[in-house]
C-alpha positions in Angstrom: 56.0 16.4 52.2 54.5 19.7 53.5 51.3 21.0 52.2 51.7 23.3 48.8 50.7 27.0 50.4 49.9 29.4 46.9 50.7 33.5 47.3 49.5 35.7 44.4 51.0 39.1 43.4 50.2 41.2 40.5 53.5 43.0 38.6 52.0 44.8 35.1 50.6 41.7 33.2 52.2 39.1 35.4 50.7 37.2 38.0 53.3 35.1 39.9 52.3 32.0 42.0 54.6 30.3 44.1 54.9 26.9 44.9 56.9 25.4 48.0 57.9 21.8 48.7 60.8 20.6 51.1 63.0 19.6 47.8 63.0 23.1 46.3 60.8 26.4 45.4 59.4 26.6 42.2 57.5 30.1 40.9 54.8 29.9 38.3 54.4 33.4 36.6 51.1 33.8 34.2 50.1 36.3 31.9 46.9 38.1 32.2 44.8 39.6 29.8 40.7 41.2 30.0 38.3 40.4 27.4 35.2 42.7 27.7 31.7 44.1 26.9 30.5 47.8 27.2 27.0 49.3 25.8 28.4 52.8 24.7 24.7 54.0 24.8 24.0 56.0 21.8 27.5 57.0 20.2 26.4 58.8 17.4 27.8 61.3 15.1 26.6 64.9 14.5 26.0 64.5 10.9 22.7 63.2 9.6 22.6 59.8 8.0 19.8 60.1 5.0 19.7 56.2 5.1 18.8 55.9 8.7 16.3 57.1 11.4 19.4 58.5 13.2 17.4 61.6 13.5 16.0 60.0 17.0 19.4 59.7 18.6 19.6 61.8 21.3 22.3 64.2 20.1 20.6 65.0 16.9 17.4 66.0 18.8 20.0 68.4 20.5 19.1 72.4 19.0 22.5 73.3 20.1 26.2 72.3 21.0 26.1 68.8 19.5 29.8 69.1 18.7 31.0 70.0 21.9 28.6 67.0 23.4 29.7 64.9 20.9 33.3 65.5 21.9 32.3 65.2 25.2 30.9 61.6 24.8 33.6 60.1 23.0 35.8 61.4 26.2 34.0 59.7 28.3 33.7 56.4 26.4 37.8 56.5 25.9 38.2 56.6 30.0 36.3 53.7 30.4 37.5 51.9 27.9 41.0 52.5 29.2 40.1 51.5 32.8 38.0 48.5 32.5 40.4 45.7 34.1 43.5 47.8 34.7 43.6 47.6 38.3 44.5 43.8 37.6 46.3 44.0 34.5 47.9 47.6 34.3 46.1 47.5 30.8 43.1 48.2 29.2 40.8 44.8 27.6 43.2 43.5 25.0 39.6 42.7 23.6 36.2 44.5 23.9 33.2 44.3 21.8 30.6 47.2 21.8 26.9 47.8 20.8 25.1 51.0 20.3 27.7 52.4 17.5 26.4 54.2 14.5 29.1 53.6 12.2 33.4 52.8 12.1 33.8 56.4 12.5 32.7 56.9 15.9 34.4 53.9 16.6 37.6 55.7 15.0 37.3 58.6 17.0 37.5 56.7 20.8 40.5 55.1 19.8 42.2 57.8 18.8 41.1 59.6 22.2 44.6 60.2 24.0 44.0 57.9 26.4 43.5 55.0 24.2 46.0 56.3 21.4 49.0 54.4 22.5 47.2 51.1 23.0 46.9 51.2 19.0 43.3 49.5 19.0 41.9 47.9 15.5 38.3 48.1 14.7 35.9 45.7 13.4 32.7 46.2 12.3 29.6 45.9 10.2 26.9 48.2 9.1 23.8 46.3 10.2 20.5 46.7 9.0 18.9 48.4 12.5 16.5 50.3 11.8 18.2 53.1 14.0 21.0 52.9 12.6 23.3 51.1 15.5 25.9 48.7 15.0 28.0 46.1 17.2 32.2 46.0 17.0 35.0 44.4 18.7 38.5 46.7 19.3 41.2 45.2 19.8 44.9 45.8 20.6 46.8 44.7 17.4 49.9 43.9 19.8 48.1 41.5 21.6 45.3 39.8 19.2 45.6 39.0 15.8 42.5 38.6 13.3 42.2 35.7 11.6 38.4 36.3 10.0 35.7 37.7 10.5 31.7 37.8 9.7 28.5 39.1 10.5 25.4 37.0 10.7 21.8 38.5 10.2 18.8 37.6 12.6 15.6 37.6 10.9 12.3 38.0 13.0 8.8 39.1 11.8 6.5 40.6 13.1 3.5 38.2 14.4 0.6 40.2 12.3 2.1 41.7 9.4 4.9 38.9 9.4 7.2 42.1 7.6 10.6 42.0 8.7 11.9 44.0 11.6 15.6 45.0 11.3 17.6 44.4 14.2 21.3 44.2 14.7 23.4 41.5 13.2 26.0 39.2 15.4 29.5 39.8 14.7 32.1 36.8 14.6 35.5 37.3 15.2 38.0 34.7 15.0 41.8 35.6 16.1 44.9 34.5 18.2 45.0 36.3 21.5 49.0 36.6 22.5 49.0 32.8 20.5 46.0 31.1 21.4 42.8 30.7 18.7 39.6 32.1 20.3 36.5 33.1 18.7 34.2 36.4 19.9 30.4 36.7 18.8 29.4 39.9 19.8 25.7 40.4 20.4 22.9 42.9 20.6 19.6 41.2 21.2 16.5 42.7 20.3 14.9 45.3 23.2 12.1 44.5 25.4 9.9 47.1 23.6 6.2 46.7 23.7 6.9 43.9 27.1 9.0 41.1 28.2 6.7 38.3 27.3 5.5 40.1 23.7 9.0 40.3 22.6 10.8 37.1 23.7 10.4 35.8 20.4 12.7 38.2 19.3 15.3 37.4 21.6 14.6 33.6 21.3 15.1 34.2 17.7 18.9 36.0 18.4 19.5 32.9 20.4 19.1 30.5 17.6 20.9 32.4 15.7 24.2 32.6 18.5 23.8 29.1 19.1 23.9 28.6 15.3 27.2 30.4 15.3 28.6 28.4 18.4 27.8 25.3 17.0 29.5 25.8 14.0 33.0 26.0 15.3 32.5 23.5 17.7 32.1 20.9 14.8 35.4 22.0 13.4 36.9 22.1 16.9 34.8 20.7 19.8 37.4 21.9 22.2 37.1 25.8 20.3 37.5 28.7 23.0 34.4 30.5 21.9 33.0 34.1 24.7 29.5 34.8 23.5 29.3 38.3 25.2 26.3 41.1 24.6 23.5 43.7 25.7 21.1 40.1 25.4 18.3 42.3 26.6 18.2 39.2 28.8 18.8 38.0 32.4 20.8 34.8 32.5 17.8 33.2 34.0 15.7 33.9 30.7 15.3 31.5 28.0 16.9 33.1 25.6 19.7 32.4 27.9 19.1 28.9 30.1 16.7 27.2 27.3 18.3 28.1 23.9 22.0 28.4 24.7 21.5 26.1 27.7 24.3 28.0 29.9 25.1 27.0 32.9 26.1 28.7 35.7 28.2 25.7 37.6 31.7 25.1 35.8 31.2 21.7 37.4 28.1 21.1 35.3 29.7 21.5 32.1 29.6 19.0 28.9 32.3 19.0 26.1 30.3 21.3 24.1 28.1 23.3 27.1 28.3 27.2 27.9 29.6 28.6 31.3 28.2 31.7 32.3 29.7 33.8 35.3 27.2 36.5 35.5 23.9 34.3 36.7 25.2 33.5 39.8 26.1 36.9 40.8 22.2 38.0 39.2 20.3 35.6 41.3 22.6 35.3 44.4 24.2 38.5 44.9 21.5 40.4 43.3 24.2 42.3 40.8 22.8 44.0 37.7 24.7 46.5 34.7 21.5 48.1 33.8 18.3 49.1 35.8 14.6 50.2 35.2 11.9 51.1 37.9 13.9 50.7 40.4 14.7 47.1 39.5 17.9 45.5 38.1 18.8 43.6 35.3 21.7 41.6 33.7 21.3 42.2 30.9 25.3 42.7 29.8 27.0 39.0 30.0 29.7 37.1 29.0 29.9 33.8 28.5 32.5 30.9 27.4 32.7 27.2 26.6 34.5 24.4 28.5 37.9 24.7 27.1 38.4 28.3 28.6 37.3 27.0 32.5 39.5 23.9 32.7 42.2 24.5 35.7 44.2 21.9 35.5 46.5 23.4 32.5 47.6 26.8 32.1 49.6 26.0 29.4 46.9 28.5 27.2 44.5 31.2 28.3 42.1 29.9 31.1 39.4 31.8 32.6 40.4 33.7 36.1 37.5 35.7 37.4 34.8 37.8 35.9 33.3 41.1 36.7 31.2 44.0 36.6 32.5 47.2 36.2 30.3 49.6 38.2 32.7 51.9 39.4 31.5 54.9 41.6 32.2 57.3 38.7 30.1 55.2 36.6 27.2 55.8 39.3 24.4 58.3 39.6 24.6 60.2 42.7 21.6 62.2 43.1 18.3 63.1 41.8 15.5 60.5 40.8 17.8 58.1 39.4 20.5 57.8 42.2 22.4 54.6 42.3 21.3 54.0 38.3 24.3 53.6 36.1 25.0 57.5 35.1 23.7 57.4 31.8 24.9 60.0 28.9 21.2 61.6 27.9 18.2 62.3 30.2 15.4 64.0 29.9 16.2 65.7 26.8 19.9 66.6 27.3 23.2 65.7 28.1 24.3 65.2 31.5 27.9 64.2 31.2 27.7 60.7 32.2 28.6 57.8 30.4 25.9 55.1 29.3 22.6 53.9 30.7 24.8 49.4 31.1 27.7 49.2 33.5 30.6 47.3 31.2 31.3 43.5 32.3 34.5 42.0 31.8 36.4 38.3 32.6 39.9 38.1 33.0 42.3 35.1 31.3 45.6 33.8 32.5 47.8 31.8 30.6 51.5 30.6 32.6 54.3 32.2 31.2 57.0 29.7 30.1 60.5 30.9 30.9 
């Protein structure tokens, strides 16, 4: 028997393998779908929120034109939302979770942007109890995932000399079937890096726990669960937030039963890739993750993990002034500058083979 010899080609959501053997010539067709992250950076409203410090969000510090701004934003949040993954699927992430979101209303508004409008996205959210005000979600296309529940899960951390409470953002669990199969999202906003690294790991050691928590749960229902722990960790994948408390791995071939895969570390520490960057240097800070069940290659009879990416897109890019080659963020130095947000989205694609 000849050698098997594999060609790809990409049709709308279809990717069609086929296979060739003296006897006959079969062709495998698989379905492809994106699951993604994206920091929206500040999507707030123009109205002011008595029961939050929203007043520090960049477009209420704005004397004039917040409307038009507002308007503006929620543009440019729509576009890349539409385009994250398209260029493989012809669609945009039939799941994405966000962070930075100051309420369901926001949220409303980009899906209703006409470039999203037909895709008929659902929203799911949580007020949280951030101080500022912001809030993580997960859209999804109703055509292509279901809901089955859904809950958010508070992280409590102190602070080391008062031991008072600090709010932070809670993690949001999604459980749903994604064109049939069960998978579960927890969509994550760690706690920021403010006041250093090393002074505020505990913090983010502390949102960990709390992920981990979450992750473990489902996997004593189901051990084989399909479970993407995805997020602005305020992280690299080499932290321990990330390689000590989760314990992810960055080798599919490494993997235990109930282990994490992550994508993004090798391309952090081998191709030097980073969503977000500061003094010049680059971080990782926007990840995806999975278990096991979603890496296996040796059945594509439900959705397996394909590839991941960043999205860093030359529009997406600074192109001048002190922070060239920075992800072209929507507010600096006091105003708006038309850009988009501060993180580059990150994305992984899923195929599943399409049975005729």
């Amino acid at each position: 028997m000849r050698p098997i010899h594999y060609s790809l080609a990409i049709v709308c959501f279809l990717m069609t393998f086929s296979v060739f053997s003296q006897e006959e010539k079969k062709e495998k067709r698989f379905k492809i779908h994106t699951v993604a992250f994206y920091n929206l950076e500040n999507l707030f409203d123009t109205i002011n929120d008595t029961t939050k410090f929203d007043e520090a969000s960049p477009i209420m510090e704005m004397n004039a034109n917040r409307e038009e701004v507002y308007v503006k934003k929620v543009k440019n949040m729509a576009r890349v939302i539409a385009e994250i993954g398209a260029d493989m699927t012809g669609n945009s992430p039939a799941v994405i979770g966000v962070c930075e979101v100051e309420n369901r209303q926001v949220l409303v508004d980009v899906v209703n942007d006409p470039l999203l409008l037909s895709k008929d996205y659902g929203i799911i959210h949580y007020d949280s109890p951030d101080a500022r005000g912001i809030d993580v979600a997960l859209l999804y296309q109703k055509a292509l995932f279901k809901p089955v529940s859904h809950g958010s899960y508070e992280v409590k951390i102190y602070d080391a000399k008062t031991r008072k409470r600090k709010q932070t953002r809670d993690q949001l669990l999604v459980s749903g079937e994604l064109d049939g199969d069960l998978i579960h999202v927890i969509v994550n906003h760690w706690p920021s890096r403010s006041g250093g690294e090393a002074r505020s790991r505990p913090n983010r050691v502390a949102a960990a726990k709390v992920t981990k928590h979450i992750k473990d749960s489902l996997m004593v229902i189901d051990p084989y669960a399909k479970i993407f722990i995805m997020g602005d960790l305020n992280d690299d994948p080499t932290n321990e937030s990330v390689k000590g408390v989760l314990n992810a791995k960055s080798s599919k071939e490494d993997l235990d039963l109930k282990d994490i895969y992550n994508p993004y570390e090798e391309m952090f520490t081998k191709k030097g890739l980073g969503t977000t960057a500061y003094r010049d240097a680059w971080s990782l800070f926007d990840q995806i993750m999975m278990t096991k069940e979603l890496t296996k290659k040796d059945d594509y009879s439900s959705f397996r993990f394909y590839r991941a990416g960043i999205y860093n897109k030359q529009y997406l890019t600074n192109k001048k002034g002190r922070w060239k080659g920075y992800p072209f963020r929507s507010f600096a130095d006091g105003s708006f500058s038309n850009g988009f947000s501060d993180h580059f989205p990150v994305y992984v694609h899923l195929i599943k083979e399409v049975v005729e």
